[in-house]
N, C-alpha and C positions, 0 to 999 in steps of 0.2 A: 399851498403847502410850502413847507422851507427845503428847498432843494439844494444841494450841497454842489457846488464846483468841484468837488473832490469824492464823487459818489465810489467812486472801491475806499477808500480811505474808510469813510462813515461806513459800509460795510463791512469792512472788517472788524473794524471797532462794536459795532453795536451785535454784528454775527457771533464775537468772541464773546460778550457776556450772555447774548442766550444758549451760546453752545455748554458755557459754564452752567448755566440753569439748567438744561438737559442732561448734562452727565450729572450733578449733583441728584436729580431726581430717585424718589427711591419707590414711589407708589405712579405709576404710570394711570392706575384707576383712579386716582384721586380728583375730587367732583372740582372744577375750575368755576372762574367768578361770572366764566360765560355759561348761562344756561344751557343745560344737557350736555355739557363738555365734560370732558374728563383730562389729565394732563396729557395724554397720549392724542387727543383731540384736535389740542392746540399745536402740537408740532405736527402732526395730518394736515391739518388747515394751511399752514405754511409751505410744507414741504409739497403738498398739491397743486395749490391756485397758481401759484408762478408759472409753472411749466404750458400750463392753457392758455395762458396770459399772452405769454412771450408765444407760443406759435399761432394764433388767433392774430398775429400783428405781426409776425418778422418772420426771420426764419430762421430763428435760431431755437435749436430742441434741445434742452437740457439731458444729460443721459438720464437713463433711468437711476432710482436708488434704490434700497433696500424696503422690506415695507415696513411698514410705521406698525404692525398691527405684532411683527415677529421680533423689531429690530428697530426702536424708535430711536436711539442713540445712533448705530447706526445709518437709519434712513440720514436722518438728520443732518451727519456730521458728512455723508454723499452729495446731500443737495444744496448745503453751505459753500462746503470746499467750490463746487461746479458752478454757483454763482458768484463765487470770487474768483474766480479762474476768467470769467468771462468779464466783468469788469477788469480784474488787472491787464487783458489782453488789449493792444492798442486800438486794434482791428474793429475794439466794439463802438469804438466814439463814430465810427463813422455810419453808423446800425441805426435805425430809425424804426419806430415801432408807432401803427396806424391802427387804431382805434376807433369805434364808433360814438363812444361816450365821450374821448379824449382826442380827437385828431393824432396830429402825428406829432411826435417827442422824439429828440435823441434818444435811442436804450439805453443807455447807461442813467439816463435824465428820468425816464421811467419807472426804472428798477427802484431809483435812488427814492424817488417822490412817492409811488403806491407799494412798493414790498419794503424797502427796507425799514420803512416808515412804519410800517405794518408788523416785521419784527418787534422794533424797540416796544411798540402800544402790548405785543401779545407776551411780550418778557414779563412786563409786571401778573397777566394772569396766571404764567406757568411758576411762576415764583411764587406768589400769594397763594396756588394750589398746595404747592409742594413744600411750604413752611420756609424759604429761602428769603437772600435777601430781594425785599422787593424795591429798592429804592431806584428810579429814573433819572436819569441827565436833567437837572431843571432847566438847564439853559435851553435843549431841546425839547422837552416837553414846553414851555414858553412859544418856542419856535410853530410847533404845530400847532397849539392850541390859536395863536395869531393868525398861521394860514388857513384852519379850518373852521374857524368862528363865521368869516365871512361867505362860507359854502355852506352854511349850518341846512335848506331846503334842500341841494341839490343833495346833500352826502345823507341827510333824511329820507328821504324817497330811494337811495340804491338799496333799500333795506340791510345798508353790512352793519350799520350802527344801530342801539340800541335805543330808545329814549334817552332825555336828558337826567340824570340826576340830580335833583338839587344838592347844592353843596354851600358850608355857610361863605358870605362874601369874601371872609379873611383866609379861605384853607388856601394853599401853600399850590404852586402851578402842577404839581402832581395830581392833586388830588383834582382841580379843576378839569385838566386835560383829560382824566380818567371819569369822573360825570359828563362829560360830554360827548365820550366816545359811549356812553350805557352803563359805564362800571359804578356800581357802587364804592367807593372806596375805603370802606369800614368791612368790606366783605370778611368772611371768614369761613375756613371750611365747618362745616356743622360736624359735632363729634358725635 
């Protein structure tokens, strides 16, 4: 995966435009491009798996937030702000986070590689739910679709990704990066 030398920077950046897709939201039920999802779904998903993540390997516990099921905006803009607080903090570069799947990584190196990475991919579903703009960094979409090409069995078997899509040879590194994570990317919500 393309991990950034500058993991709070890329965090912040890529946090800001899904926090922008979060507040923009206006139907929290609306059906997402992940199966059985709905928009409220995909900021759950987010705002959940980090915090197991991070104490399953360190010891760092993110506070709690708001819940996602009363207060999706909310939760959201709690569990953002608290993973940018902990990257911008010095203290975390010297944090190491041990794994079974992954050995051991600096956490800020971790954050940066499997969540925040994990934000930009789920922007485009909360966006294409909610009729927003969907369009990705192509330089970054480029980036990961290079580092995860070459994991395509191991990131297949953790069952977090979907099948491949076929996509024609010429579409554009968005649309490729989004068939290979499961997305179709002609999806649309059904009316």
């Amino acid at each position: 995966m393309a991990v950034s030398d500058r993991p709070a920077e890329r965090h912040r950046e890529i946090g800001r435009v899904f926090t922008d897709r979060v507040r923009g939201t206006r139907s929290w039920d609306a059906p997402c491009p992940v199966a059985g999802w709905t928009a409220r779904d995909v900021v759950r998903h987010l705002v959940e798996w980090l915090p197991s993540f991070l104490a399953g390997g360190s010891s760092v516990r993110l506070p709690a937030v708001p819940s996602v099921d009363d207060d999706p905006i909310g939760a959201w803009q709690a569990h953002v702000d608290a993973v940018q607080a902990l990257l911008d903090d010095p203290a975390t570069a010297e944090l190491t986070l041990s794994n079974r799947h992954i050995g051991q990584l600096p956490l800020d190196r971790a954050i940066d590689q499997f969540y925040t990475s994990d934000v930009f991919m789920h922007t485009w579903d909360l966006a294409r739910a909610t009729g927003q703009d969907d369009r990705l960094d192509p330089e970054f979409c480029a980036l990961l679709l290079a580092g995860m090409e070459p994991l395509e069995d191991v990131i297949r078997s953790s069952g977090q990704y979907g099948p491949r899509v076929p996509v024609k040879d010429d579409a554009d590194t968005q649309a490729k990066l989004l068939a290979f994570i499961g997305r179709d990317p002609q999806w649309t919500p059904a009316n």
